[in-house]
C-alpha positions as CSV (number, residue, x, y, z in Angstrom):
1,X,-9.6,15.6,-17.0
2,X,-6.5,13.2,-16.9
3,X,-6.6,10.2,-19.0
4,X,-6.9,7.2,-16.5
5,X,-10.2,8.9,-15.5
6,X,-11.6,9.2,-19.2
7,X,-10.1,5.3,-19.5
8,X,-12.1,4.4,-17.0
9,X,-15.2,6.5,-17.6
10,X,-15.1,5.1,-21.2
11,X,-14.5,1.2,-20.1
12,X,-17.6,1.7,-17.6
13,X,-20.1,2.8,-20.1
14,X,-18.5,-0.4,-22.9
15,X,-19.4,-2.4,-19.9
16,X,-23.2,-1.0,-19.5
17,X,-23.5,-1.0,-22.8
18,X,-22.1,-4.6,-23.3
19,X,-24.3,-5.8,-20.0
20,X,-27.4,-4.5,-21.2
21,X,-27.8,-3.7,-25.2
22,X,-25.1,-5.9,-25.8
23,X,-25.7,-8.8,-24.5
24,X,-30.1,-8.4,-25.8
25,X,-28.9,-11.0,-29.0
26,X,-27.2,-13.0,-26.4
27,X,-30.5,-13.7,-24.5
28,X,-32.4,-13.8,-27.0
29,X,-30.5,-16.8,-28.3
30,X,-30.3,-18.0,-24.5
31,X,-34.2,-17.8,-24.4
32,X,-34.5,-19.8,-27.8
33,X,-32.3,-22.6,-26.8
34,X,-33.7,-23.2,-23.5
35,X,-36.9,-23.2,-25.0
36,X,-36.0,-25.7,-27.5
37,X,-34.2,-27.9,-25.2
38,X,-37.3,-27.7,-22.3
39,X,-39.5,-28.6,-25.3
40,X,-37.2,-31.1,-26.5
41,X,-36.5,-29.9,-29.6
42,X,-33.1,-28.2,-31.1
43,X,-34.5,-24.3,-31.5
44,X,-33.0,-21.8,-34.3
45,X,-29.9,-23.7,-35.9
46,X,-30.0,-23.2,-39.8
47,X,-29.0,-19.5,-39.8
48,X,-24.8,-18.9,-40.7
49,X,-22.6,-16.3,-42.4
50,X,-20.6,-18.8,-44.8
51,X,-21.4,-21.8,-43.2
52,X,-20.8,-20.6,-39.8
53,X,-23.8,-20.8,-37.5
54,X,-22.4,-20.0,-33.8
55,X,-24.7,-22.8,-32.2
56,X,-28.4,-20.7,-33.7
57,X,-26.4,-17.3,-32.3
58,X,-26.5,-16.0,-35.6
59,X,-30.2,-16.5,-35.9
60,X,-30.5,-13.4,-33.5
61,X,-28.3,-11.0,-35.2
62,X,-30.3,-11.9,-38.6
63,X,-33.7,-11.3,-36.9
64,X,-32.7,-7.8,-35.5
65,X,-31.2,-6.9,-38.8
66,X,-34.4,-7.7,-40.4
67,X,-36.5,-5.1,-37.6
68,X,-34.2,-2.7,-39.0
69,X,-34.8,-3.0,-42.7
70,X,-38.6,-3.9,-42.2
71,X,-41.1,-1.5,-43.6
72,X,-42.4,0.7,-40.9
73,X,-46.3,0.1,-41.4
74,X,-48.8,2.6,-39.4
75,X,-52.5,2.0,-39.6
76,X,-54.5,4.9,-41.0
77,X,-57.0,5.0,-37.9
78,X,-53.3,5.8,-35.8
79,X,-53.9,9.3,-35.1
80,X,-51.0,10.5,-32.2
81,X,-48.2,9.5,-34.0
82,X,-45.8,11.8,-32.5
83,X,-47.1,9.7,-29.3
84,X,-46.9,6.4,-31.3
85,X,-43.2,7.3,-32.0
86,X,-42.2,7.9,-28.9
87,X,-43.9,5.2,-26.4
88,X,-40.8,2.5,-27.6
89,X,-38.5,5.1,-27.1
90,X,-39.7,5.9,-23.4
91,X,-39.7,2.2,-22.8
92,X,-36.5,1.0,-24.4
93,X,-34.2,4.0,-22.8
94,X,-35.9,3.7,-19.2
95,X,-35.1,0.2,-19.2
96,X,-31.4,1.4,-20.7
97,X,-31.2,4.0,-17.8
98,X,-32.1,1.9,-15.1
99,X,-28.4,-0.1,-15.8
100,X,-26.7,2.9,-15.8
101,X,-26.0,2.6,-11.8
102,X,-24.9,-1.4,-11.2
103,X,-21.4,-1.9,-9.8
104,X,-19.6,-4.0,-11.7
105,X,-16.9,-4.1,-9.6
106,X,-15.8,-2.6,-6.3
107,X,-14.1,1.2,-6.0
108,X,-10.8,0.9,-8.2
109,X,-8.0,3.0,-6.9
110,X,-5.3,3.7,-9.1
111,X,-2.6,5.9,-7.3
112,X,-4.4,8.4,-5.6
113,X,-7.4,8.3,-7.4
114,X,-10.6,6.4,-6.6
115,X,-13.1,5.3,-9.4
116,X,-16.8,4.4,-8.8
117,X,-17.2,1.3,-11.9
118,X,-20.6,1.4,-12.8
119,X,-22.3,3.2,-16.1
120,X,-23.5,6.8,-13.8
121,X,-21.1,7.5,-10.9
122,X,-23.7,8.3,-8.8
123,X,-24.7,7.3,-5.6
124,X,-28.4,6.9,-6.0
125,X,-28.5,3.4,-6.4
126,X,-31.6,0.9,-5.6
127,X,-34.0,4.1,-6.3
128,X,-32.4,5.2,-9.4
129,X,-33.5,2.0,-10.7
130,X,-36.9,1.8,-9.2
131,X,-37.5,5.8,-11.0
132,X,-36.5,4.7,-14.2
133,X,-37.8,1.3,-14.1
134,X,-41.3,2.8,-13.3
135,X,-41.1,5.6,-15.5
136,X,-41.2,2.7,-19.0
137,X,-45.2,1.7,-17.9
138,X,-45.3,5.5,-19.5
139,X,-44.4,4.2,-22.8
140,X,-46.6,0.6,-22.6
141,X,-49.6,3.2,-21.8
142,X,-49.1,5.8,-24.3
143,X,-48.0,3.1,-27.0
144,X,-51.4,1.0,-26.4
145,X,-53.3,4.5,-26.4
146,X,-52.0,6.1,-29.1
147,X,-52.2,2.8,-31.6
148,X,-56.3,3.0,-31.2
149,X,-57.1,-0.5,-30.8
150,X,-59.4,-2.0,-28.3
151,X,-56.9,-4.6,-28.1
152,X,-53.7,-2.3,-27.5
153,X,-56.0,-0.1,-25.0
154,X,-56.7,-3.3,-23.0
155,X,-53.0,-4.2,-22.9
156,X,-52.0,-1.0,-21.6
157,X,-54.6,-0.7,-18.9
158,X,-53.6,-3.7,-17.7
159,X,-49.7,-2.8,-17.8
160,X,-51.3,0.1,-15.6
161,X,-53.2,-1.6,-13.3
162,X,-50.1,-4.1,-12.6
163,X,-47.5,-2.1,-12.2
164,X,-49.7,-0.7,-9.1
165,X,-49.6,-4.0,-7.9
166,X,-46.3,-5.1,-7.7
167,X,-44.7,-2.1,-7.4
168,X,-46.0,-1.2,-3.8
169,X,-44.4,-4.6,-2.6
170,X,-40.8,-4.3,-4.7
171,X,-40.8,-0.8,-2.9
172,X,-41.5,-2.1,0.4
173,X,-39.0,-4.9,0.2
174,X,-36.4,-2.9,-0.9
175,X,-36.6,-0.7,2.1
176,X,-36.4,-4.1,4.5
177,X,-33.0,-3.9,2.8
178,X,-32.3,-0.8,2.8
179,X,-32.8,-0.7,7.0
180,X,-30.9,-3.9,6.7
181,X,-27.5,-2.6,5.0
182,X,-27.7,0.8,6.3
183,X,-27.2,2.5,2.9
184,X,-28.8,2.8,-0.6
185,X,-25.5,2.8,-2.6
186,X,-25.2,-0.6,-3.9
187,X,-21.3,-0.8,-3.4
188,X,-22.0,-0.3,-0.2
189,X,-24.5,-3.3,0.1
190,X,-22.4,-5.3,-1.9
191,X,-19.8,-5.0,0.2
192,X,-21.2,-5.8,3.3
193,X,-22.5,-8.8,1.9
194,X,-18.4,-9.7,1.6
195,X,-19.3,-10.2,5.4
196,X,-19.3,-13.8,6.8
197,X,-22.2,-14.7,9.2
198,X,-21.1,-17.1,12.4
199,X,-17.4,-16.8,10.9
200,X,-18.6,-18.9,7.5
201,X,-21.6,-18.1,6.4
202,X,-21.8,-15.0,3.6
203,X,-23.9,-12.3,4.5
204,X,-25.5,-12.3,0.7
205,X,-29.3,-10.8,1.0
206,X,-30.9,-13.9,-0.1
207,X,-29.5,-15.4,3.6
208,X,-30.1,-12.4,5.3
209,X,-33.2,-11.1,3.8
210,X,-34.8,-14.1,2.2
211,X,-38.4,-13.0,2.2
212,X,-37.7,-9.9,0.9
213,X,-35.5,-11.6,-2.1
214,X,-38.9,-13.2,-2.6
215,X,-41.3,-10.4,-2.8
216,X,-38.4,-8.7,-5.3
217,X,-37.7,-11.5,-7.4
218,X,-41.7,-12.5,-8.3
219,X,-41.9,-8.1,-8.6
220,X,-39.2,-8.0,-10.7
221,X,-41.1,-10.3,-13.2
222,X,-43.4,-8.5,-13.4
223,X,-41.6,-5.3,-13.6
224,X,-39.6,-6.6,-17.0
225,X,-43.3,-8.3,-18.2
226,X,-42.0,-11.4,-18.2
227,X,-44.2,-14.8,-17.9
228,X,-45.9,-15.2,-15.8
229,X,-46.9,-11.7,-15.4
230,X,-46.7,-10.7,-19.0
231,X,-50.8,-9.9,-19.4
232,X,-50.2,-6.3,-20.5
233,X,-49.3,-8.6,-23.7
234,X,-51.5,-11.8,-23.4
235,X,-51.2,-13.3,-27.0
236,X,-53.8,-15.9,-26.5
237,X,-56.1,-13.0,-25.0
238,X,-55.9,-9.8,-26.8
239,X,-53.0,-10.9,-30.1
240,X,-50.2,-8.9,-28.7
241,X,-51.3,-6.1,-26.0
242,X,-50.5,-2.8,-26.4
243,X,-47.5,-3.6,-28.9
244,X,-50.0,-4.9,-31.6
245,X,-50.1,-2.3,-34.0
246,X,-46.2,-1.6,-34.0
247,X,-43.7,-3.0,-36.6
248,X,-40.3,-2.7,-37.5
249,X,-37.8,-0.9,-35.6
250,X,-40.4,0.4,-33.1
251,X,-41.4,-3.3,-32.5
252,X,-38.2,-3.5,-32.4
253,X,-37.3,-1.3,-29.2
254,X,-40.3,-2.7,-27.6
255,X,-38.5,-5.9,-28.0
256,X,-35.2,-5.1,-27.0
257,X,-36.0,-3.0,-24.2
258,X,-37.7,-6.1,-22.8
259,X,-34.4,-7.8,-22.7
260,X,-32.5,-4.7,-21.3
261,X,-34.7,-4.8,-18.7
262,X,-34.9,-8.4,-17.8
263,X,-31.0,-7.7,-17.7
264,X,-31.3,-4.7,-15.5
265,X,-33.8,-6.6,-12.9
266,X,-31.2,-9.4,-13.1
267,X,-28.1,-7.2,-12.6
268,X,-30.2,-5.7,-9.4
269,X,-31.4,-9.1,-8.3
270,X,-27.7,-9.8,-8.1
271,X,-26.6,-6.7,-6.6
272,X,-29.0,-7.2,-3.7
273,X,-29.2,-10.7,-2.6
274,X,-26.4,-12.8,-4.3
275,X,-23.0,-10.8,-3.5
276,X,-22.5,-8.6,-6.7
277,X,-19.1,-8.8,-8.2
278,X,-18.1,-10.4,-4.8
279,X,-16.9,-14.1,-4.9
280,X,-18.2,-16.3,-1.7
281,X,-15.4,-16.0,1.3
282,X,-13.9,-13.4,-1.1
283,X,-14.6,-10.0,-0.4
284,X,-12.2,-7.1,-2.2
285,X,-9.6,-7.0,0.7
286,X,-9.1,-11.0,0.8
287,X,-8.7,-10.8,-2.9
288,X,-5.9,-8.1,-2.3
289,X,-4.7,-10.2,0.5
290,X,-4.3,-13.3,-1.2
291,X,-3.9,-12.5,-5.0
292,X,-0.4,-14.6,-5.6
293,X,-2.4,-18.0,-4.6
294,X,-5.6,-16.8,-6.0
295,X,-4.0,-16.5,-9.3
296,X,-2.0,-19.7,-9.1
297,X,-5.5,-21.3,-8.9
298,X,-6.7,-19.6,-11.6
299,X,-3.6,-21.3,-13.6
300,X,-4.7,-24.5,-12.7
301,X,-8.8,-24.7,-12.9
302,X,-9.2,-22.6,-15.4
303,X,-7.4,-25.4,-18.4
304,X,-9.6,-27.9,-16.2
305,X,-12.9,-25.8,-16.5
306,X,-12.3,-25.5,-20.1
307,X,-11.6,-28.8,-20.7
308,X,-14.5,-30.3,-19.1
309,X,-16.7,-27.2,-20.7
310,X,-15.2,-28.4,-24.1
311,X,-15.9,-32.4,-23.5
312,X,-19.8,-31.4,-22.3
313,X,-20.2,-29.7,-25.6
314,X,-18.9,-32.8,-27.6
315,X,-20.9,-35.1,-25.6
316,X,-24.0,-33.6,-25.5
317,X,-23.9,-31.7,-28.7
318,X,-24.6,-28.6,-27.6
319,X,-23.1,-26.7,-30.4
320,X,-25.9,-28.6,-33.5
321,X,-23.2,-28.3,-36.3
322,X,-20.4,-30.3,-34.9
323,X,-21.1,-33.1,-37.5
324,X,-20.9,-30.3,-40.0
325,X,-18.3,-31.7,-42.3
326,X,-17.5,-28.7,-44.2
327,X,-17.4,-26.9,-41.3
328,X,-17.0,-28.5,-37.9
329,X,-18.0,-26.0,-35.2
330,X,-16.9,-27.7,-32.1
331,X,-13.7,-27.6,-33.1
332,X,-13.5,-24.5,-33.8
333,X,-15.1,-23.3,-30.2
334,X,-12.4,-25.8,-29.0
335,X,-9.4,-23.9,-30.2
336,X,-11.2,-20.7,-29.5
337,X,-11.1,-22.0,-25.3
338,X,-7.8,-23.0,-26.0
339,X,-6.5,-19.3,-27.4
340,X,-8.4,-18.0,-23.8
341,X,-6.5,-20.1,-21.7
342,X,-3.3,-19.3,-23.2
343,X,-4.0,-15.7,-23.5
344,X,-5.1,-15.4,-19.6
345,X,-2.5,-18.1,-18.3
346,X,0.0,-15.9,-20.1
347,X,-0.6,-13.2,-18.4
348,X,-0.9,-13.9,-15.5
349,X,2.1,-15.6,-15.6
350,X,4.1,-12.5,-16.9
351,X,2.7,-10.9,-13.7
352,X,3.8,-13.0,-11.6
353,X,7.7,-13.3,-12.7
354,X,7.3,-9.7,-13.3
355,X,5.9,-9.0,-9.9
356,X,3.0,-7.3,-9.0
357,X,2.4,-3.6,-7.9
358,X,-0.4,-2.2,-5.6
359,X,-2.3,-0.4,-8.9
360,X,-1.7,-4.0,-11.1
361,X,-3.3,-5.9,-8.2
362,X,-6.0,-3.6,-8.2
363,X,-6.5,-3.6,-11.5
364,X,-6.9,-7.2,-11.6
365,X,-9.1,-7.7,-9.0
366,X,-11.4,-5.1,-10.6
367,X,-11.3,-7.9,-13.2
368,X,-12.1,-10.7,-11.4
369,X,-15.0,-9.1,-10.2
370,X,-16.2,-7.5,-13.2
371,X,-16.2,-11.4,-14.5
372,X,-18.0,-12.6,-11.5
373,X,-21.1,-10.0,-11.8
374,X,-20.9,-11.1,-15.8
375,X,-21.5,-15.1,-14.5
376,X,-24.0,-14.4,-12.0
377,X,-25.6,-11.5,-14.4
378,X,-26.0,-14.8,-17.1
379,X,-27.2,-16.9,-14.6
380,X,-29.8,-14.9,-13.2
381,X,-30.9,-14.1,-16.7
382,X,-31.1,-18.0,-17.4
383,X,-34.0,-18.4,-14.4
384,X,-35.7,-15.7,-16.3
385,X,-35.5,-17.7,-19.4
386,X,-36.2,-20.9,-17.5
387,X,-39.4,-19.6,-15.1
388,X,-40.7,-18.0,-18.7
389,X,-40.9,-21.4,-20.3
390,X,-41.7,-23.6,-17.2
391,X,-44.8,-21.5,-16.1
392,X,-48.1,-20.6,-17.3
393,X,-49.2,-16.7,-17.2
394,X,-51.2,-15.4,-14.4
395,X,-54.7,-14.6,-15.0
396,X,-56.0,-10.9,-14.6
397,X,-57.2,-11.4,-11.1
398,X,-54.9,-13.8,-10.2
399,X,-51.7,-11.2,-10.6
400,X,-54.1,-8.6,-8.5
401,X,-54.6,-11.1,-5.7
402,X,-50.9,-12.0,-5.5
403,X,-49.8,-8.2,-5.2
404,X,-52.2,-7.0,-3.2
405,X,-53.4,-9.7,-0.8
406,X,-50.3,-11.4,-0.6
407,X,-46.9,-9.8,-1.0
408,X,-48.0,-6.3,0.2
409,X,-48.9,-8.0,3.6
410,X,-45.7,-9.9,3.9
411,X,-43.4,-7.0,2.8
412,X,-45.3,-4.5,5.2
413,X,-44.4,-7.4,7.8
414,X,-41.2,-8.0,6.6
415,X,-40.2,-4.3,7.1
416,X,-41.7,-4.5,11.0
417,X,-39.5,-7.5,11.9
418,X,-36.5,-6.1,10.3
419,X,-36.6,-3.4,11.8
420,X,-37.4,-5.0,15.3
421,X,-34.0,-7.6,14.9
422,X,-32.0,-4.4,13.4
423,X,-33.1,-2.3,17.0
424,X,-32.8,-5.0,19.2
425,X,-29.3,-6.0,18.1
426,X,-27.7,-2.6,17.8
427,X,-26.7,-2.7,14.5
């Protein structure tokens, strides 16, 4: 095994493990300040390591390191703890898993070599996700079994009873694409969404397929058991569904692997309807094509992107401490933007009095695109965040109505039509 290929085999998995576990404190700092700021209030801002606070950031990584220390408590009546034990587990590394197989970026090609950049180099794409993503109800049933309480047996039979509703209609929707791109390896369907419809126009799913980005975003709420389809939980109805006798580090995984999969639907959502890694008008080969000018642009927006970033944090103060006086916050981030922009302008400068070779240019367009999925990953995640906090949960009935009534209908239709337009025109 040479060493560009373990290089490359090591950066991916930094990358899934940056994209998913990585990035759970991230959100879960993201989901607190959204909160605050939709309820008009400031959200977790006290928290700091010698005065320094990160904008609340810190809050996250304090609250995690607490689940780790916390006293592991089990209630006498538990009686399958082996099963106990394991139900996070099986939730938090199915959710994990189901990452494993998002491009982050196109093929790389480096000499004569040809890298697939994504966690697994494998080829099973959309239905590796839908396996493993299925396979963490498992743990939600067994956890609310095992625990023997009524509430945590509720919770679980509902997590049972929804995840037959949805899932029939994110299945069927995903084969409307999968008739639609011809393939089920997601480079593939990302890169014919690099495609331009009527000459400008890109082919992303959500244009091509936007029912079916429908039926798969609501599903995909309800697949990560996020409001408004979090009843296998249902605080206000029964405490905290089938995670209501866990503590600690086993409440913990349930926790985390809530965010990993939120990330993982997100990363998919992307995948399939928004482009990927791809920019708009920019598939791989224009990037290839036009890399001098592309990064001469970068030069030039990215100081004014910065420096509008920066002012919109003063202004609005975004970042709580910035009247800090012992320790002023915003100026800190500041000169942290400003390091960025000369560390990136730097380089690319070097490369482009240095020249540029075939393998540099496609190393750097790897780049580009691995930065583009990380944008469009954050942004996704933000509706998440922003749906959660905006709407009320589904009743019981409500969520069975809307699965099988509604969206099983229309992605049963969806697939008839699409296949009718994908015979008719030839392609």
């Amino acid at each position: 095994m040479n060493t560009v290929l373990v290089a490359v085999i090591v950066i991916n998995i930094i990358l899934a493990l940056l994209f998913s576990l990585g990035a759970a404190p991230i959100l879960v700092w993201v989901e607190r300040r959204v909160a605050g700021f939709i309820q008009d209030r400031l959200g977790p801002n006290r928290c700091n390591i010698n005065g320094f606070r990160l904008g609340g950031l810190i809050q996250s990584f304090a609250d995690m390191l607490k689940l780790v220390f916390k006293e592991d408590f089990k209630a006498k009546a538990i009686k399958e703890k082996f099963v106990f034990t394991l139900a996070p587990v099986i939730v938090f590394v199915s959710a994990f898993l189901s990452y494993m197989v998002m491009p982050f970026a196109d093929n790389l090609v480096i000499g004569s070599q040809t890298f697939i950049m994504q966690g697994l180099p494998i080829n099973l794409g959309a239905l590796w996700f839908l396996a493993f993503a299925g396979l963490s109800i498992y743990g939600i049933i067994l956890g609310g079994w095992s625990s023997n309480n009524k509430y945590s047996l509720l919770g679980s039979i509902r997590a049972g009873a929804q995840v037959i509703s949805y899932e029939a209609s994110m299945t069927l929707a995903l084969v409307s694409l999968l008739v639609t791109y011809g393939s089920i390896n997601l480079v593939d369907m990302v890169n014919f969404q690099s495609k331009l419809l009527f000459g400008f126009i890109p082919a992303w799913g959500i244009v091509i397929q936007p029912l079916a980005a429908v039926i798969f975003i609501v599903t995909a709420f309800a697949e990560a058991n996020r409001t408004p389809f979090d009843i296998a939980e249902g605080e206000s109805e029964i405490v905290g569904g089938y995670h209501t006798e866990y503590s600690a580090m086993k409440f913990g995984l349930f926790f985390v692997g809530e965010y990993v999969a939120m990330s993982a639907s997100s990363a998919l959502i992307v995948t399939l309807f928004f482009g990927g890694y791809n920019l708009p008008w920019l598939g791989t080969d224009t990037l290839k094509e036009n890399f001098h000018t592309i990064m001469l642009a970068i030069i030039v927006i990215l100081p004014l992107l910065s420096l509008l970033f920066g002012r919109w944090i003063i202004k609005n103060n975004v970042w709580p401490s910035r009247d800090d006086k012992r320790n002023n916050e915003s100026k800190w981030l500041i000169r942290v933007l400003i390091l960025i922009n000369i560390i990136v302008i730097g380089i690319l400068g070097c490369f482009l009095i240095n020249g540029i070779t075939e393998t540099t240019t496609n190393i750097a367009v790897a780049i580009i695109q691995i930065a583009t999925f990380a944008i469009k990953l954050l942004l996704m995640n933000f509706v998440f965040v922003w749906v959660r906090w905006t709407l009320p949960r589904f009743r019981y009935d409500q969520l069975q109505n809307l699965g099988w009534k509604i969206l099983l209908p229309l992605s049963i239709a969806n697939i008839f039509l699409t296949a009718l337009v994908v015979v008719g025109l030839g392609v």
